[in-house]
C-alpha positions in Angstrom: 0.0 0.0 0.0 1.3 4.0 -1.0 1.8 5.1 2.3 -0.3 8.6 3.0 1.0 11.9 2.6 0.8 12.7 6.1 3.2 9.5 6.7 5.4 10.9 4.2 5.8 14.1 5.5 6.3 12.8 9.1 8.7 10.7 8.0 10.6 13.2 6.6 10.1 15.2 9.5 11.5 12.7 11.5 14.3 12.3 9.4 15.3 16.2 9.2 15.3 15.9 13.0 17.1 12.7 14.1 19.2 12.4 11.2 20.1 8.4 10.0 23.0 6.7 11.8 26.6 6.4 9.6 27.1 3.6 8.0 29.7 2.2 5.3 28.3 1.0 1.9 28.5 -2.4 2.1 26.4 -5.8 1.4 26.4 -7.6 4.6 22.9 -7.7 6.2 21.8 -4.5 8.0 24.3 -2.3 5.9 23.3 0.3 3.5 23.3 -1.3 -0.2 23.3 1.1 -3.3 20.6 1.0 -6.0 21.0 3.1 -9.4 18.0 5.0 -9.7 17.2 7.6 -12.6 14.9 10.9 -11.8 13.0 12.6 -14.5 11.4 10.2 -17.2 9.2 11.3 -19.3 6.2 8.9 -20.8 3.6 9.1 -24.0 1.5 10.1 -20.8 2.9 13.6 -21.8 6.2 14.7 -23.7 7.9 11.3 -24.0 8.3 9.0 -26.8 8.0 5.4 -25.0 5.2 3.7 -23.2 5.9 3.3 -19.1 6.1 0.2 -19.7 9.2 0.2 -22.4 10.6 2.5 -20.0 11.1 -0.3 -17.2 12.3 -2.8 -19.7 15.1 -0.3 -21.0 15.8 0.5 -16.7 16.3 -3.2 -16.1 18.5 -3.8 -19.0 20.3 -1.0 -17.3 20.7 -2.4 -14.2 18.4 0.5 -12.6 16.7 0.0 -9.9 14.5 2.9 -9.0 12.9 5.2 -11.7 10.8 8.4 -10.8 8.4 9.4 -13.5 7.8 12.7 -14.4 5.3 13.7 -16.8 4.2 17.1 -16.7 0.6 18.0 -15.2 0.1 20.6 -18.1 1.5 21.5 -21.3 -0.2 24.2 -22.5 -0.1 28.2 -22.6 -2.8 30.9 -22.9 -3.7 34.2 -24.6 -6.5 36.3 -24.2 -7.8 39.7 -26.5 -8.1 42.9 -24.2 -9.9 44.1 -22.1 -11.0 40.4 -21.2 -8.7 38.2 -21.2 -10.0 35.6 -19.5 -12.9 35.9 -21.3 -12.0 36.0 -24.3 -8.9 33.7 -24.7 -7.2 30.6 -26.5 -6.0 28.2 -24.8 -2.7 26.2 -26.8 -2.8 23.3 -25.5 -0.2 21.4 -27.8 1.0 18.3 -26.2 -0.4 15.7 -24.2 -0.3 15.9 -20.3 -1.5 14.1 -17.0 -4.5 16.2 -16.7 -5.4 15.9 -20.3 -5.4 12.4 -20.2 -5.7 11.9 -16.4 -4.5 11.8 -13.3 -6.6 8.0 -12.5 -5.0 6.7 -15.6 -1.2 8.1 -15.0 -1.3 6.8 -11.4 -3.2 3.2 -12.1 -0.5 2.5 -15.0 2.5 3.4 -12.7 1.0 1.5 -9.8 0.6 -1.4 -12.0 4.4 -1.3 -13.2 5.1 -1.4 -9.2 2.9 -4.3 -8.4 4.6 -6.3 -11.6 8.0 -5.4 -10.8 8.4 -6.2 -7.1 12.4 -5.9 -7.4 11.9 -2.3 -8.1 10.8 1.1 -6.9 8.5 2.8 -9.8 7.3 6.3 -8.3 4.8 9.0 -10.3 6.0 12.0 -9.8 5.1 15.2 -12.3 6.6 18.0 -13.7 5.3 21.2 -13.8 5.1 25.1 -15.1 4.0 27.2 -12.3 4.1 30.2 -14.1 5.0 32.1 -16.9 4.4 35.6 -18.5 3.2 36.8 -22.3 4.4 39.8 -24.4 3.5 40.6 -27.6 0.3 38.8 -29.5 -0.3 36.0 -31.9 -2.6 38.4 -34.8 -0.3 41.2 -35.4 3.4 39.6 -34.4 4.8 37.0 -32.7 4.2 36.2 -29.3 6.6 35.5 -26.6 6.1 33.1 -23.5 8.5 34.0 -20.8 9.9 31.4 -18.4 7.9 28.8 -19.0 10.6 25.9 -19.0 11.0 27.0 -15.3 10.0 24.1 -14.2 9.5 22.0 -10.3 9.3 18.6 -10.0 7.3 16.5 -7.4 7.1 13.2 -5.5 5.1 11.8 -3.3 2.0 13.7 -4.2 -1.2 12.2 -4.4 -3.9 11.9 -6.5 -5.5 15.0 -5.2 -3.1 16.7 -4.5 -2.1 16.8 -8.1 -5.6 17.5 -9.7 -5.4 20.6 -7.8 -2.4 22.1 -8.3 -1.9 25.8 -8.3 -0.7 26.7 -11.6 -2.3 28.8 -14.2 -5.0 27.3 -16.5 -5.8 24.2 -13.9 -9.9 24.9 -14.4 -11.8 26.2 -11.2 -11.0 26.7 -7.6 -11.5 28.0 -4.5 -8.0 27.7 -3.0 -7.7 31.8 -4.2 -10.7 33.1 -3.7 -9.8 35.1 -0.6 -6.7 37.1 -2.6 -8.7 37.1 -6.2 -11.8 38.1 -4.6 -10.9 42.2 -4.5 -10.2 42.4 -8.2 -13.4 40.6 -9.3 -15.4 43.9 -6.9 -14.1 46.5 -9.0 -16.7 45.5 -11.3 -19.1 43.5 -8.9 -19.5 46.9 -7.3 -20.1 48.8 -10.1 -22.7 46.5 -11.4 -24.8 46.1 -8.6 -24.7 50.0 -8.0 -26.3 50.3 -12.0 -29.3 48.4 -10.9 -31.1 51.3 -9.4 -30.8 52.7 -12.6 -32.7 50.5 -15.0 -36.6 51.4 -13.6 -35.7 54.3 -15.1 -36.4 56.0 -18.8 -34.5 57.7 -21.3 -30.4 57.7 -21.5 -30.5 56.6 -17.4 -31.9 53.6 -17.9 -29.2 53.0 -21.4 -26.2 54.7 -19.0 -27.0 51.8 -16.1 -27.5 49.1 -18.5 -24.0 49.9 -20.3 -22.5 50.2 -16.8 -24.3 46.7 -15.7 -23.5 45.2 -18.7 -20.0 46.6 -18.9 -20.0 44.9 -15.2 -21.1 41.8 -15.6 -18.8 40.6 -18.3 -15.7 42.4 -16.4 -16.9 40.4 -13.2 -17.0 37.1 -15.4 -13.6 37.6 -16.5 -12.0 38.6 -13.0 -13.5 35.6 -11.1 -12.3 34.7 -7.6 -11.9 30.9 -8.8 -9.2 30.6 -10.5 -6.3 28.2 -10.3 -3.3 30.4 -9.8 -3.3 34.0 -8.1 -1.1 35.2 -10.6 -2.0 37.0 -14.2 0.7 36.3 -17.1 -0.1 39.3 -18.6 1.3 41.5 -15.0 4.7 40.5 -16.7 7.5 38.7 -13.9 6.5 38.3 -10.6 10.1 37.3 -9.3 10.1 33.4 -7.5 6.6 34.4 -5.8 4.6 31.7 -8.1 6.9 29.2 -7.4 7.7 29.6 -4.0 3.9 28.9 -4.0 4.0 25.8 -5.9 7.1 24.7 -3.2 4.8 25.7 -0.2 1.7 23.4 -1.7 3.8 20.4 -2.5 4.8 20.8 1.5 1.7 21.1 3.0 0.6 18.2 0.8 3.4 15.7 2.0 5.5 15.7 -1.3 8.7 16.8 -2.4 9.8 19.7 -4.6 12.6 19.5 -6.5 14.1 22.3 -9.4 14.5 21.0 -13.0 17.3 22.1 -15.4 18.2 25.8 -14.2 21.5 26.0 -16.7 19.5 24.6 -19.3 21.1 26.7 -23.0 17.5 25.2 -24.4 16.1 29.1 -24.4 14.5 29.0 -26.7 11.3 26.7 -28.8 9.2 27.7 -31.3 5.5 26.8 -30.4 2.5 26.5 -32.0 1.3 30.7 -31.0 5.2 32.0 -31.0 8.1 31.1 -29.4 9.0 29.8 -25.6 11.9 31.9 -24.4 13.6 31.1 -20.9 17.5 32.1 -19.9 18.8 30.2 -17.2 17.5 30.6 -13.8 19.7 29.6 -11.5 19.3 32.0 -9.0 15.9 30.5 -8.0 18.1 28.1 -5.7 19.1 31.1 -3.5 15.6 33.0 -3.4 13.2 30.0 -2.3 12.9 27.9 0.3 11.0 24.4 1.0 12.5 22.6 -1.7 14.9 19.7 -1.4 16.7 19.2 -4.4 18.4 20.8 -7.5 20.0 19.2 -10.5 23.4 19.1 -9.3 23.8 17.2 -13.7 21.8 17.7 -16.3 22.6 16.8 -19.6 22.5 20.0 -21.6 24.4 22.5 -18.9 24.4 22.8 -15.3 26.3 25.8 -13.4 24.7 25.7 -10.1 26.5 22.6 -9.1 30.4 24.2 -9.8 32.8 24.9 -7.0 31.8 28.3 -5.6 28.3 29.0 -7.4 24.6 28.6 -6.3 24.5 25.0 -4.2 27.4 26.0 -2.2 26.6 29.8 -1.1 23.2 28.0 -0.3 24.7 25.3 1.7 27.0 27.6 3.9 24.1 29.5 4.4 22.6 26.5 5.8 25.7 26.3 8.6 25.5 29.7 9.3 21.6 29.2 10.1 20.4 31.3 7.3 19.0 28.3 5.7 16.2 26.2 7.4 17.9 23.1 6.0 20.5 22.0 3.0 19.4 21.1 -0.3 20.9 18.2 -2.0 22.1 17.8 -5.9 20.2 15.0 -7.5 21.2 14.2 -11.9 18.5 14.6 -14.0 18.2 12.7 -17.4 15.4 14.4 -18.7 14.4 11.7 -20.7 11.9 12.0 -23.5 13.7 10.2 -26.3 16.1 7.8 -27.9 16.7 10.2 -30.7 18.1 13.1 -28.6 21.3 14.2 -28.5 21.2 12.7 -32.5 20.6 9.4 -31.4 22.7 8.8 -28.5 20.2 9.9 -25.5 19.4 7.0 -22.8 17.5 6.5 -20.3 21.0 5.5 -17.5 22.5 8.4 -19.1 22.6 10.3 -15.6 22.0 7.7 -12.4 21.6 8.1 -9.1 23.4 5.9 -6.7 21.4 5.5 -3.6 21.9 4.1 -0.5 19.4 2.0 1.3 18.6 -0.5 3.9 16.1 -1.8 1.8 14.7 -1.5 -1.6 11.4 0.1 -0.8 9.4 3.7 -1.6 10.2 5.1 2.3 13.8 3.8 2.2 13.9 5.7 -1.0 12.4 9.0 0.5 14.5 8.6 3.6 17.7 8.4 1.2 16.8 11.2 -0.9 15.4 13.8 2.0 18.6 12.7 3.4 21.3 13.7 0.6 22.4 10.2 1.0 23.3 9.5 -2.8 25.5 10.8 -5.3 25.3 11.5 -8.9 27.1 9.9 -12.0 26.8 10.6 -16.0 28.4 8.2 -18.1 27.8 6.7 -21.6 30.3 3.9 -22.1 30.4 0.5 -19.6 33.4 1.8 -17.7 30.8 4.1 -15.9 32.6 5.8 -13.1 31.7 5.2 -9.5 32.4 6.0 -5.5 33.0 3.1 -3.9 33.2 4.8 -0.8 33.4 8.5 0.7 33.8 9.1 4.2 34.7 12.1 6.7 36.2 10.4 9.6 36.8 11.9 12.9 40.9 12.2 14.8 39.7 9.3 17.1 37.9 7.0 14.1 34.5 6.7 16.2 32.3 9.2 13.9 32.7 8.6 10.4 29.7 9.8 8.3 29.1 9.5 4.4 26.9 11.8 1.9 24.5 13.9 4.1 26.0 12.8 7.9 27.1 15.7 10.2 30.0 14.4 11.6 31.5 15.6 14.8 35.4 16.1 15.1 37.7 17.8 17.5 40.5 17.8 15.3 42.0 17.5 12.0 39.1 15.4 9.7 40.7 12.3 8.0 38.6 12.5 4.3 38.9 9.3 2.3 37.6 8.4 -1.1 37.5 5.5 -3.6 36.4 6.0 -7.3 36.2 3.0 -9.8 34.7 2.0 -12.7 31.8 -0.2 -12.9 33.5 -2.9 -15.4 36.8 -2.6 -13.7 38.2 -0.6 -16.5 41.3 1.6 -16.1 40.6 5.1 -16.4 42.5 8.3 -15.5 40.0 10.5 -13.1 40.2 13.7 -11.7 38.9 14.3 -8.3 38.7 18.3 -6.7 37.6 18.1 -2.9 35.5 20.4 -2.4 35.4 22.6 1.4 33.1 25.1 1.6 32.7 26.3 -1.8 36.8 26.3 -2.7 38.5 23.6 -4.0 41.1 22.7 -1.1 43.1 19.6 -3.0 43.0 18.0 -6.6 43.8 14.0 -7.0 44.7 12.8 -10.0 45.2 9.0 -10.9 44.1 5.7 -12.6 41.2 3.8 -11.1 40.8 2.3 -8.9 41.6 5.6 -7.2 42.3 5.7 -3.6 42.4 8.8 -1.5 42.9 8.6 2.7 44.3 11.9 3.8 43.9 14.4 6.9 42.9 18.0 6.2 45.5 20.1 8.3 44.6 23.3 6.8 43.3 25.7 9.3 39.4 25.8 9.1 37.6 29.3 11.0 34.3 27.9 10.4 32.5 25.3 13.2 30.6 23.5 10.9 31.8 23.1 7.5 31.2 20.7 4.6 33.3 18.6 2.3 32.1 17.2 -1.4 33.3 15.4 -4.3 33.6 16.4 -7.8 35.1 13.4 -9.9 35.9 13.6 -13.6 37.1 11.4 -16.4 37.1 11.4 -20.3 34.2 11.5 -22.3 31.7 12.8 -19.8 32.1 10.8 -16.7 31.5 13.0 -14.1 30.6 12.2 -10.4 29.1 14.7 -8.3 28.5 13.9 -4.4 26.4 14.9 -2.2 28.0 17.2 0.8 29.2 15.9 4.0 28.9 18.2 7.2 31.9 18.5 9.8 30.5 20.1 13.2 33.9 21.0 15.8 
């Protein structure tokens, strides 16, 4: 049985609180094992190519064990002719979506996978446009859709949950009706104050009805029940729609991740003009709620490099400006074997995570947790980290990805990166101490590293992470491990 969303988010909870015991990654019983798991799969159920189901096979082939779908709720964007917008609007809707097709039918086929492949965790998540902004119009020029590709992903949301998302064009609701209801009395008022007028003859009577009239269609259009607070034709309204999307997926147990900030995708040509988004990556440092970013995508990522977004965020985090740290999660962004001319696939970008046991809540626990790391690859000599660990002057605390490790003294970091067929390949490895780069290993795998970090340190909690490279794309990111004096 799916667990509840209020079990989710306690477990989570309880997890952000007590934290999960250290352990090493091995494969005796009651150790952490790792599982490949890929995060951001799209099915025919919206922008993909392949069925769910040819999905899984290619996974297994792959040696993946957990796959998050993520098919977007929506694909669609509106216009609307002035002065009514609302009224008086298209709605594009050019590509198939979850809500189109439904939610019933997206979560029974992914249930359905889960129940026939019991050696595997198979989660629906979705992806989705909060917002976005119009300029320009489709009859006398071309028009422009602003910032739609800024999009959040979720997990752990339920049925309802997603069926009333707050994002523009999501049909009716009450959720706004409290904030939407003072621009829907600017003409409320001004009809109901006409209808003294219309007992009357002459141009009083013709004055009232125009103003009723006039009215009436204005309060149509300016309804409190809308789906989103926000207008797209008000032009940016900074991370406010998103940070409302973040807050919603909260409150209703799930998980909000970011989706492909660096993207260099700006810009598509759709059906009314052309989608236009730059990179956004300064979302990570202006909301909150959210657990994860993609730390690799496969276009471009910048948020992830030494110094930039994730690592202002997470020393922010020590210094107690952040309610908690965020964690880097790779995101394949999977719609198609033809990408990338031909050479896109679906273990392009794993994530290696670490359970006790292969189950949805030992998933959830690993990723709330930052305990995983990241690796792209496209050859069989995949890179990998065998091991990571921060371990303490007296060797009774060592701590892996996401641990807070306590240590008097010196911290002794040590590292192992191979390749998955046993191949030799030379890597490149850049510790990675509060946002700088503090040493640079290079070698052969399998690479050993086992040293102690006697550089003087004037922080009392700091972090270390890992950012391994070889030839032809192999790239491991890790998540962060915290050091607390």
């Amino acid at each position: 049985m799916r667990r509840t969303a209020l079990t989710a988010l306690a477990a989570a909870l309880a997890l952000v609180l007590f934290g999960w015991p250290a352990r090493s990654e091995g494969a005796s019983t009651g150790e952490l094992k790792p599982y490949r798991g890929i995060i951001h799969v799209h099915t025919t159920f919206s922008t993909g190519e392949l069925s769910a189901d040819e999905i899984v096979a290619r996974a297994k082939q792959a040696g993946i064990s957990i796959i998050v779908f993520t098919d977007h709720e929506l694909v669609r964007v509106g216009w609307g002719v002035p002065p009514f917008r609302n009224l008086v609007s298209r709605i594009f809707d050019h590509r198939p979506s979850v809500l189109k097709i439904g939610v019933d039918l997206y979560f029974n086929a992914i249930e359905k996978l889960q129940r026939e492949n019991p050696g595997m965790v198979i989660l629906p998540g979705i992806e989705t446009a909060p917002f976005y902004y119009v300029s320009g119009d489709p009859i006398f020029g071309k028009l422009k859709i602003h910032d739609w590709r800024r999009h959040i992903l979720m997990v752990g949301l339920g049925r309802e949950a997603v069926r009333n998302l707050p994002v523009l064009n999501n049909g009716m609701s009450t959720r706004y009706f409290g904030a939407l209801l003072p621009g829907t009395l600017y003409f409320l008022i001004p009809m109901m104050l006409s209808l003294p007028l219309l007992p009357f003859r002459g141009w009083v009577r013709w004055v009232g009805a125009a103003i009723f009239l006039v009215g009436l269609v204005g309060t149509i259009d300016a309804h409190p029940f809308r789906s989103s607070p926000f207008s797209i034709y008000n032009g940016p309204q900074g991370v406010r729609p998103y940070q409302e999307l973040i807050n919603y997926t909260e409150e209703k147990g799930g998980f909000a991740l970011w989706a492909h900030q660096g993207s260099l995708l700006t810009k598509q040509e759709v059906g009314p003009g052309v989608l236009e988004t730059k990179p956004y990556t300064h979302v990570l440092a202006q909301t909150v709620g959210y657990w994860a970013f993609d730390a690799i995508y496969e276009d471009n990522f910048r948020a992830s490099l030494p110094g930039q977004v994730w690592d202002k965020y997470l020393v922010a985090y020590l210094l107690g400006q952040r309610p908690r740290a965020i964690w880097g999660y790779g995101g394949v962004d999977f719609h198609s074997e033809r990408e990338m001319r031909g050479r896109k696939r679906i273990g392009n970008i794993q994530n290696v995570f670490f359970l006790d046991e292969l189950s949805e809540d030992a998933f959830i626990r690993s990723l709330v947790n930052g305990r995983f790391y990241v690796v792209r690859g496209y050859t069989p000599a995949r890179l990998q980290l065998d091991y990571f660990r921060i371990i303490s002057p007296d060797e009774k605390t060592p701590g892996s990805y996401g641990d807070d490790v306590r240590s008097k003294g010196p911290p002794r970091i040590t590292f192992q990166v191979s390749t998955r067929n046993g191949a030799r390949e030379k890597v490149r490895a850049q510790v990675i101490r509060m946002g700088r780069v503090s040493q640079i290993f290079e070698g052969t795998t399998p690479m050993r590293v086992d040293y102690v970090d006697r550089d003087p340190i004037p922080h009392p909690r700091f972090f270390y992470r890992l950012d391994v490279k070889g030839k032809r794309g192999e790239h491991i990111v890790s998540n962060p491990i915290f050091v607390r004096r």
